[in-house]
N, C-alpha and C positions, 0 to 999 in steps of 0.2 A: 504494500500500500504506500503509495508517493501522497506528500502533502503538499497542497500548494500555497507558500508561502510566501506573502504581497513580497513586493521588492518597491523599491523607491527608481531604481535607473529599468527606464524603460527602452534603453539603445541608442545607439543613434548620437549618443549626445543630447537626450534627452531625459526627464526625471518626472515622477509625481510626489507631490507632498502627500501627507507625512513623507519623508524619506526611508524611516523606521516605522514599522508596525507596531504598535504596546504604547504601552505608558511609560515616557521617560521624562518623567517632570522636571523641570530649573536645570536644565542642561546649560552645562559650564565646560563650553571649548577654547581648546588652547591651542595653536597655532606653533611649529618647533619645523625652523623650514619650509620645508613641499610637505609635512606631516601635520595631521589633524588628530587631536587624540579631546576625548569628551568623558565628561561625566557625569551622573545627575542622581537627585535623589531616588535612594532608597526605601525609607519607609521601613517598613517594618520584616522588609520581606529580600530573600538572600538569591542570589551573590549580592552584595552589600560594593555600593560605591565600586560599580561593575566601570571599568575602563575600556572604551573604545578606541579603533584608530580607523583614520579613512586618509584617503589621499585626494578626496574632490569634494565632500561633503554631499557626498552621497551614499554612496557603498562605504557602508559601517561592519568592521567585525570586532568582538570582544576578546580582550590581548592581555586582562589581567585584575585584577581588582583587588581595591586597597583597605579591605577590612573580611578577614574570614571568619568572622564571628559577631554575634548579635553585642551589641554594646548598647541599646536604646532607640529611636524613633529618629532615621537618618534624612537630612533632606535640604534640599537649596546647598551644595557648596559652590567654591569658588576653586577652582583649578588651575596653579600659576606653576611659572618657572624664575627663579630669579636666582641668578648664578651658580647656574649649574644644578641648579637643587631643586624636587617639581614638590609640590604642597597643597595640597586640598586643606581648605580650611572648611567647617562644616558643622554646624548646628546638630548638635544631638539632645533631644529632647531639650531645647530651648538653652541650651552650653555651647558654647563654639569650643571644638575639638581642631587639633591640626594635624596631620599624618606628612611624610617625608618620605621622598625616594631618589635613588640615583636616577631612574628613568620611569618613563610612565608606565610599562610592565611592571616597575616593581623590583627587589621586592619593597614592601610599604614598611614605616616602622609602627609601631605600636600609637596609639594615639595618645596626645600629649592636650593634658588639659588646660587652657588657656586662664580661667577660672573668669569666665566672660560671658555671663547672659546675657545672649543676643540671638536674632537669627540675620538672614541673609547677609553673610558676611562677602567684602569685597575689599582685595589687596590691592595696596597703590604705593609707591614707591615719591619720594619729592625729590626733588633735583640737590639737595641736599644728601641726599640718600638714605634717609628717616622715613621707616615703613610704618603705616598702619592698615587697620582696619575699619572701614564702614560698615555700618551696620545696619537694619531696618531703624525704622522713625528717624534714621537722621543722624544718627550719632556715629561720634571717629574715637577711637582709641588708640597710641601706641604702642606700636610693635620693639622687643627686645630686636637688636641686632639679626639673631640666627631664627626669629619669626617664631621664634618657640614659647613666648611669655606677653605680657603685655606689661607697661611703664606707664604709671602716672596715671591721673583720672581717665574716665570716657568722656569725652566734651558733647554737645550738643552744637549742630556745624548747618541743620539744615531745616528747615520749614516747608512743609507742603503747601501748595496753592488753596487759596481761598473758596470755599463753596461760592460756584457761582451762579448769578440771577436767577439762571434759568431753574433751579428749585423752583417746587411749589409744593403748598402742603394744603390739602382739602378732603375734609371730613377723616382728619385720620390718618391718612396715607398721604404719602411722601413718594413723588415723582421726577423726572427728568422730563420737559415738554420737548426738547431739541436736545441734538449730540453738539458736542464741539469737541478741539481736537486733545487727545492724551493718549500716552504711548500705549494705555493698551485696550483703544477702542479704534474701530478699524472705523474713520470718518470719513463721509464722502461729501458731505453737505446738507443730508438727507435728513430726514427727524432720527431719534433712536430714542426709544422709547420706554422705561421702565415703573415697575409700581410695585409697591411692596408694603403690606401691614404692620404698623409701629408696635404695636403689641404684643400678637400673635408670630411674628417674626416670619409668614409665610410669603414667597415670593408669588406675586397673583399672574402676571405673564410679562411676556419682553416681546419687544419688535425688532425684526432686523430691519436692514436698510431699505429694503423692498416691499418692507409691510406684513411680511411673513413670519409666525412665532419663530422665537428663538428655542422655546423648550420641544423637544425632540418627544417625548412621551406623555400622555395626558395624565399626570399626576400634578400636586403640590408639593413642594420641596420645605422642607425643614429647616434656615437656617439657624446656624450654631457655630462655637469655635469663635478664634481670634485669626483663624491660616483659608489660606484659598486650595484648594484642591483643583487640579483640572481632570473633568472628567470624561470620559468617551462618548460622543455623540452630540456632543454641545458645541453651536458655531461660533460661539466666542467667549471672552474673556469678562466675565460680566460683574456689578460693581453690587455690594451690598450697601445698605444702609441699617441704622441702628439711632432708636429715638435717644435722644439725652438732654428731655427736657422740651416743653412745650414750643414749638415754633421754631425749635433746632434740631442739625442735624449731622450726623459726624459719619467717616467713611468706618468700613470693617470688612476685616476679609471673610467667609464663609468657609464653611464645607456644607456640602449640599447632602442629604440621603431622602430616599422617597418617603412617604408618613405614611 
């Protein structure tokens, strides 16, 4: 019995998205030459911080991975190389963890606890040559020398944009009447449409750009959690809301399950 399994290179010089079949959430690729090597969360479920390599960003095969044992709830790193030395930096259950190898196969070393609650961590270098770390909400800490510790406080470096106009809030519910542009709503001009119950936390329906629902199954969704999940069969990346306070309104990420 042969299986037939999607491929992203359709010949030719040519490709379809996904390029990868599965769920490979907060993919973190790194660039070493004419090489491509990727990683992305794990979650709860093994090979853990599975390593890829490609040579077009296409054709992906798995070449090694940097954690052979369950250590907690793995997801969003960041995958860098800085002199000589390749480093995942990586949230585990809400701790940024760092692992170390001579090359992206491996082998990995054991993981070193930063002692840093944070998620989505993102390594930057200053021209100084003083590393740190960003981190979700906004914040930078730095980095020791050999990227293995942190030095001095976490400062606070960055402010999200403003809730803007286009809110509205009637009988309840809290709406978008019009899209505009941010990195992760695919804008075209068009309306984009959302509504969602302040209390009950249920998402009521979404519009795409062409008028058509976003939700793929006729159910209600449960919002819950402070993290975004991205889930299969959903056409985009879509924005929670969470009441806090009459007439206000603040962002929140989601995980979604059916009720």
């Amino acid at each position: 019995m042969t299986m037939d399994i999607r491929k992203g290179d359709l010949g030719y010089g040519t490709y379809r998205n996904p390029v990868l079949a599965g769920d490979y959430a907060d993919p973190s690729v790194l660039r070493v030459g004419n090489d491509y090597y990727m990683t992305h969360s794990s979650f709860t479920f093994a090979p853990r911080l599975l390593i890829w390599h490609s040579k077009d960003l296409v054709n992906w095969r798995p070449v090694g991975k940097a954690l052979d044992r369950y250590i907690g709830d793995v997801w969003a790193p960041d995958f860098i190389v800085y002199e000589g030395t390749y480093y995942i930096y990586v949230p585990v259950d809400g701790k940024i963890v760092a692992l170390t190898a001579p090359a992206p196969e491996g082998p990995w070393s054991e993981p070193v606890q930063l002692g840093l609650e944070a998620i989505d961590p993102g390594h930057v270098v200053d021209q100084e040559g003083n590393r740190y770390l960003h981190t979700g909400a906004g914040y930078m800490t730095k980095l020791s020398k050999d990227g293995l510790s942190i030095e001095g406080e976490t400062v606070h470096v960055y402010d999200g944009w403003e809730f803007p106009d286009e809110w509205v809030v009637e009988e309840g519910i809290y709406g978008i009447l019009r899209g505009w542009p941010a990195p992760c709503i695919p804008f075209n001009g068009k309306s984009v449409h959302m509504r969602m119950r302040n209390v009950e936390h249920k998402i009521i329906y979404y519009y795409s750009h062409d008028g058509s629902t976003w939700r793929k199954f006729p159910h209600s969704f449960e919002a819950s959690g402070f993290h975004h999940n991205a889930l299969g069969g959903y056409l985009a990346l879509r924005i929670g809301l969470d009441a806090c306070g009459e007439g206000k309104v603040m962002f929140k990420n989601f995980q979604y399950r059916t009720l």
